[in-house]
Backbone as a chain_set.jsonl record, in Angstrom:
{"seq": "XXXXXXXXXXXXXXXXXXXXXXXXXXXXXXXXXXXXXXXXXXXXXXXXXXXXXXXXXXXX", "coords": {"N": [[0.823, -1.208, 0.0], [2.205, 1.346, 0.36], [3.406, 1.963, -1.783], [1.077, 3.122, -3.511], [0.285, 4.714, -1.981], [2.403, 6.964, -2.126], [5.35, 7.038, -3.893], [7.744, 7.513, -2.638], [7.546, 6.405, 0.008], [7.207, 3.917, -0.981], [9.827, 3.596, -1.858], [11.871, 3.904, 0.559], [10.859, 2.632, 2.185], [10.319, 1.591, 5.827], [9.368, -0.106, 7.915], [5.537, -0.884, 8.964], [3.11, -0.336, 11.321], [0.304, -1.116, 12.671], [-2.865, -1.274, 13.829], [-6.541, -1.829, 14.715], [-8.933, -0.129, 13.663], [-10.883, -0.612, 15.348], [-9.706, -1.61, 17.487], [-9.136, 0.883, 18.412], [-11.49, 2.559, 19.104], [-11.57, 0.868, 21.471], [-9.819, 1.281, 22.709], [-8.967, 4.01, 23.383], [-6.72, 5.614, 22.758], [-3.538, 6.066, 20.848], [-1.213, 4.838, 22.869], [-2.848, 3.246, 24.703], [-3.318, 1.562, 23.227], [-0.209, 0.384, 22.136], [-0.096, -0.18, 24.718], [-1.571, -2.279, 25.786], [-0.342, -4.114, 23.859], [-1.964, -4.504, 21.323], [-0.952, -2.971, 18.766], [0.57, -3.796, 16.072], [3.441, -4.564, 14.145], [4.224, -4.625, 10.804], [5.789, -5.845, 7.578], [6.776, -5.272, 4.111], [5.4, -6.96, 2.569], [2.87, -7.001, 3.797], [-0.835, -7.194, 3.769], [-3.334, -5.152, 3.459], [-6.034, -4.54, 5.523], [-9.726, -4.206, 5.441], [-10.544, -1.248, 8.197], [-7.978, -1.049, 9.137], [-5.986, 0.929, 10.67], [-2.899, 2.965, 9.904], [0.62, 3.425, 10.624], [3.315, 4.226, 8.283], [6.466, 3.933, 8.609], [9.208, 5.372, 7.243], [12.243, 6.141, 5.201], [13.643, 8.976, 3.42]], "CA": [[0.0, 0.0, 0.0], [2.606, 2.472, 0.892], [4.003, 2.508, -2.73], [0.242, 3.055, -4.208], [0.312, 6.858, -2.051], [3.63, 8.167, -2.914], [6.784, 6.338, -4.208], [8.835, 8.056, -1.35], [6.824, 5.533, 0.837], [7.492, 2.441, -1.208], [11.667, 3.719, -2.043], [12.542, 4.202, 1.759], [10.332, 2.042, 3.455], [11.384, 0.396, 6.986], [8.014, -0.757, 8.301], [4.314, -0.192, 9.04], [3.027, 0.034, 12.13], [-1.14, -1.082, 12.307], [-3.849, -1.473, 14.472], [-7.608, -1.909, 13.981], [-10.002, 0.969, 14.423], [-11.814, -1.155, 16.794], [-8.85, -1.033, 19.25], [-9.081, 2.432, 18.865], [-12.689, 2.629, 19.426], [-11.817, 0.255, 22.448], [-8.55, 1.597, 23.982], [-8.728, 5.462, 22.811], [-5.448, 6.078, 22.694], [-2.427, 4.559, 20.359], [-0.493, 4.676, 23.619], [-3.321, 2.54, 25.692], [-3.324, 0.18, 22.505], [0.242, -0.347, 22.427], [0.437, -0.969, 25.984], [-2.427, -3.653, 25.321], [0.013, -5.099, 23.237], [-2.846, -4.315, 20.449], [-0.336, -2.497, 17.99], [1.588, -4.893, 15.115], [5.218, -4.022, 12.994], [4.388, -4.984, 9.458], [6.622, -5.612, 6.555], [6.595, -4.66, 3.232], [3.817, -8.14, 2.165], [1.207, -7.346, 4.586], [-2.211, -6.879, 3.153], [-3.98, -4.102, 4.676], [-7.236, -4.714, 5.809], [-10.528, -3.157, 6.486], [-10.476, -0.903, 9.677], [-6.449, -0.806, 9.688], [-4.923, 2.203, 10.879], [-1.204, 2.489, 9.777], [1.542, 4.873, 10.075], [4.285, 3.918, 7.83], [7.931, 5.024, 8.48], [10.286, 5.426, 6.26], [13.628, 7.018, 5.24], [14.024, 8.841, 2.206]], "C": [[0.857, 1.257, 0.0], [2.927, 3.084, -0.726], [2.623, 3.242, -4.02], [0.008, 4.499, -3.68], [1.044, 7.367, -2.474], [4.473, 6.774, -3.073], [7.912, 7.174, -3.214], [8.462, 7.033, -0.776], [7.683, 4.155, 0.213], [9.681, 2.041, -1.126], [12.12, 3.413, -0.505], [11.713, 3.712, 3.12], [10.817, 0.982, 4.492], [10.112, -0.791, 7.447], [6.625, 0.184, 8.793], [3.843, -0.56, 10.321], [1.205, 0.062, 12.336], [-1.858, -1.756, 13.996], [-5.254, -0.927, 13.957], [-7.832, -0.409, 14.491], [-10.669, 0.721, 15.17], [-11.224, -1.305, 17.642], [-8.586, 0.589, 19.221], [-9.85, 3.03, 19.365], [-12.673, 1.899, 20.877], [-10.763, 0.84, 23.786], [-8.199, 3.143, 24.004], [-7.945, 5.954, 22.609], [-4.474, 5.536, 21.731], [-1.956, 4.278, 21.64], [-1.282, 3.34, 24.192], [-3.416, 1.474, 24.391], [-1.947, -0.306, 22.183], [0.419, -0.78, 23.994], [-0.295, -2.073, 26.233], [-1.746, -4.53, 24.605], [-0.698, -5.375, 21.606], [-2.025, -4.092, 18.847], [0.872, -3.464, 17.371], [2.441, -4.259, 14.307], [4.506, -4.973, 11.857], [5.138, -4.853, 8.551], [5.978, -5.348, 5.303], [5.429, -5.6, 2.679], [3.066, -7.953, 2.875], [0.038, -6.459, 3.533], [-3.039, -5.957, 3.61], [-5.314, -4.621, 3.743], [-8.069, -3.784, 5.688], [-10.353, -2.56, 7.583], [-8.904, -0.879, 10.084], [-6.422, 0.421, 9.482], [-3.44, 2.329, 10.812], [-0.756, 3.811, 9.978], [2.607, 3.883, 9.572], [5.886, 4.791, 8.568], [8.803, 4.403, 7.76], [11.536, 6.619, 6.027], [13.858, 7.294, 4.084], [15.295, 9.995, 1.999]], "O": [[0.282, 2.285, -0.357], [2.791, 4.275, -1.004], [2.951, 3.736, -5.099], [-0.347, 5.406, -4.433], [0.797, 8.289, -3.252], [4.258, 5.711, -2.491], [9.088, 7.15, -3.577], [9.344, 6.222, -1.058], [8.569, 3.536, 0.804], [10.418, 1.134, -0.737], [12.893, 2.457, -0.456], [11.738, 4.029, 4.31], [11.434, -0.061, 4.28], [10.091, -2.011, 7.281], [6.56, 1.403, 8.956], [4.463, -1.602, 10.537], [0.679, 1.165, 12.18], [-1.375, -2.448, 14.892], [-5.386, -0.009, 13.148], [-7.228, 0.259, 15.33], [-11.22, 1.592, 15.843], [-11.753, -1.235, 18.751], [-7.896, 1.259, 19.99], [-9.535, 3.987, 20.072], [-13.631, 2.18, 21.598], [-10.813, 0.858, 25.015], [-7.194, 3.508, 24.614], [-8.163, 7.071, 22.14], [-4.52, 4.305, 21.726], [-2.273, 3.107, 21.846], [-0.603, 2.314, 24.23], [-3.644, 0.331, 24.788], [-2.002, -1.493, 21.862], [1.114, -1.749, 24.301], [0.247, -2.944, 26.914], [-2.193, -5.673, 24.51], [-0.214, -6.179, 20.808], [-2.32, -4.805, 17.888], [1.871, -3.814, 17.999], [2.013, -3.262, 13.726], [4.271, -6.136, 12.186], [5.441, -3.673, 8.375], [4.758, -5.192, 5.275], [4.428, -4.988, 2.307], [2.185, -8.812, 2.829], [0.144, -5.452, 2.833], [-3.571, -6.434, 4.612], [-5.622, -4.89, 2.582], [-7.693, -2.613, 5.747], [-9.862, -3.366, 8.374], [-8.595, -0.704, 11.263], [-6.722, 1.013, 8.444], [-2.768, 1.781, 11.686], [-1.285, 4.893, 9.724], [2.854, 2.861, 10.212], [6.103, 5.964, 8.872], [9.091, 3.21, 7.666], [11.641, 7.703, 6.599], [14.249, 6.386, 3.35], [15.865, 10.098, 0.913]]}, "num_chains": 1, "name": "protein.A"}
């Protein structure tokens, strides 16, 4: 997905960084969803879902 918004994204990508919108709706915070443990590191093959929230980071 990252390379389908910008090609900066896809060139200098490290990883993605997702959780649903329903742990967001459940834990209100990113903070209180990673400290749930809620929040997953994705590589460059993951499939984004319905209801994923991502931040990518990358280095360009």
């Amino acid at each position: 997905a990252a390379g389908v918004i910008h090609t900066d994204f896809e060139r200098g990508y490290i990883r993605a960084e997702v959780y649903s919108v329903n742990d967001l709706d459940q834990h209100k915070t990113e903070a209180a969803i990673r400290a749930a443990g809620k929040l997953r590191t994705e590589g460059k093959d993951y499939v984004m879902q319905d209801s994923d929230v991502v931040h990518f980071l990358f280095n360009v």
